[in-house]
C-alpha positions, 0 to 999 in steps of 0.5 A: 500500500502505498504512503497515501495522505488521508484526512482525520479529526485528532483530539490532542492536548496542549499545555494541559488543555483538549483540543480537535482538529482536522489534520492531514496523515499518512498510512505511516500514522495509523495504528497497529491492526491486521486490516486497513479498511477505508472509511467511508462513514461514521456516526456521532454518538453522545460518547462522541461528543464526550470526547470531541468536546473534552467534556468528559474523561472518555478517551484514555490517551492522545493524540487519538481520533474519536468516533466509536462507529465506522464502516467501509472497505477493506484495502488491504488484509493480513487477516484470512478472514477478510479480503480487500473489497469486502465491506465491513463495519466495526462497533464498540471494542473501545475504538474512539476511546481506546483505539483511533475510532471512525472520524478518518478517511483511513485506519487500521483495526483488528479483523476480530473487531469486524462484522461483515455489511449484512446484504441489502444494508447500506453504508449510510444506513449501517451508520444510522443504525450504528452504536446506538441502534446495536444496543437497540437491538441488544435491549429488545433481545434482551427483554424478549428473552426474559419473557416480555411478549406483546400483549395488552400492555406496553412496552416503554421506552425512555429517552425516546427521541435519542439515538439509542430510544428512538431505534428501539421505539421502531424495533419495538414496533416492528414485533409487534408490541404496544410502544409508549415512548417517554420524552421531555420533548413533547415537539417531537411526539409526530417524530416518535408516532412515524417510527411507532409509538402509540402514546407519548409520555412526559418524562416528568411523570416517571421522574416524580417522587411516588410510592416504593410500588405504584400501579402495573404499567409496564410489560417492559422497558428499555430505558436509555436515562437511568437514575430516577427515571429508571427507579420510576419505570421499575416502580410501574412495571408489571408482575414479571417484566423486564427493564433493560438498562443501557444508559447513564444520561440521567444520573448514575445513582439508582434510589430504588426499594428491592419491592419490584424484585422480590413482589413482582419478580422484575428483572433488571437487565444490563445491556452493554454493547462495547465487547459483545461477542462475534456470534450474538453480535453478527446475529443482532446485525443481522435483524437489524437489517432485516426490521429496519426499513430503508424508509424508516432509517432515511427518517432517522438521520442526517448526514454531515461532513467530517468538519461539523463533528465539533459543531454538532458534539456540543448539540447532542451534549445539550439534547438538541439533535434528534435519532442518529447523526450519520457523518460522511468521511470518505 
């Protein structure tokens, strides 16, 4: 392969102080791996705009490139798995933490780290779905798996209009189950219905103090806010239902009784997507992008370019940015 030049976002530091750039790099920068894939698309997730902004302590070590989603092809593979020309994408395995991330036209990566591009799935659209709706997937799997079925009651999704809630809300909708959506956004409710939730709940009334029990609402859950949103859906949810948990924007702190568990048998599952195995998680992708309609991932993002990462970082930090943020790098 020859020394090509590539653009990328590095976040560095100086005099103590994080800062982003555009910078201008050569394969001899990139870092080590077995299969050197160009980049064609990314995604902005909060993480993303934790790191790009210096907001939080998200990346381990600098410079780096951030972005914790990329896609593209391979040019060149020391790696029996994968073939120059085939099309891959990469979650999760901290890339954009711990390792260059998908904010470069160019990186190298760990084949084991790759999934193949599921047929009939785009690029752009894998990138729509990304992190966010991987652990989407991840949730649903997981409460259909501790024995939550559509029926009479429905299912709830909290922080419903983010990336990670409003693809749950579709998936949700495509098995079949009755989606209440929870949001502090009330301008999104024709947004949240397009995608399948029957009924829009404010989320102050799962954040407002109430009994250790209150009534039987919830078959189940997806909550993507924690704190005291996630001790009010738990609180609500019927007699064996199941809550998966996969997110901290609402504090990290759960103020909850044991009653749910042990009167109701209310299963707390936590969902992670960063280490997920190859089988489950080749599989997740898969229904993915089986369930998710062309249509229906077109109104789920936008696609921007490399240079408004920073710009749009600071929006998804203050809760600004609807579903999923697609960023085009190649």
């Amino acid at each position: 392969m020859t020394q090509e030049s590539f653009t990328a976002l590095v976040v560095d530091q100086r005099d103590g102080a994080q800062y982003s750039e555009i910078r201008t790099l050569t394969q001899a920068d990139l870092p080590a791996g077995d299969v050197v894939v160009r980049v064609r698309y990314s995604s902005l997730n909060y993480k993303d705009g934790l790191a790009v902004t210096g907001t939080g302590k998200v990346l381990r070590s600098f410079p780096i490139v951030p972005g914790i989603d990329l896609v593209g092809e391979v040019v060149e593979s020391a790696s029996g798995s994968y073939k120059a020309g085939d099309a891959v994408l990469l979650t999760g395995w901290g890339i954009g933490e711990r390792h260059w991330g998908g904010f470069t036209q160019l990186t190298r990566v760990r084949s084991e780290w790759l999934v193949p591009l599921p047929a009939g799935l785009s690029m752009a659209h894998s990138m729509a779905i990304g992190t966010a709706g991987f652990t989407a997937m991840l949730c649903v799997q997981a409460i259909e798996e501790a024995g939550v079925t559509a029926g009479a009651r429905e299912v709830l999704v909290t922080g419903a209009v983010g990336g990670v809630g409003s693809v749950a809300v579709a998936l949700l909708a495509k098995a079949g189950f009755k989606v209440a959506a929870a949001t502090g956004r009330p301008q999104e409710a024709e947004y949240l219905q397009s995608l399948g939730a029957q009924r829009i709940v404010d989320r102050a009334e799962l954040t407002a103090p109430g009994r250790p029990m209150e009534a039987e609402t919830w078959a189940g859950a997806v909550d993507t806010v924690g704190g005291d949103t996630l001790a009010g859906v738990l609180r609500s949810t019927a007699y064996h239902g199941a809550v998966a948990a996969c997110g901290n924007a609402g504090g990290i702190q759960l103020n909850t009784t044991v009653f749910p568990f042990i009167l109701r048998a209310v299963k707390l599952i936590g969902v992670e997507s960063v280490m997920v195995p190859f089988a489950p998680r080749q599989a997740a992708w898969a229904r993915l992008a089986h369930d998710l309609s062309p249509a229906l991932l077109d109104s789920l993002h936008q696609i921007i370019p490399l240079a408004q990462v920073p710009e749009l970082s600071k929006a998804i930090l203050a809760g600004q940015v609807r579903g999923r943020v697609v960023v085009e790098v190649g």
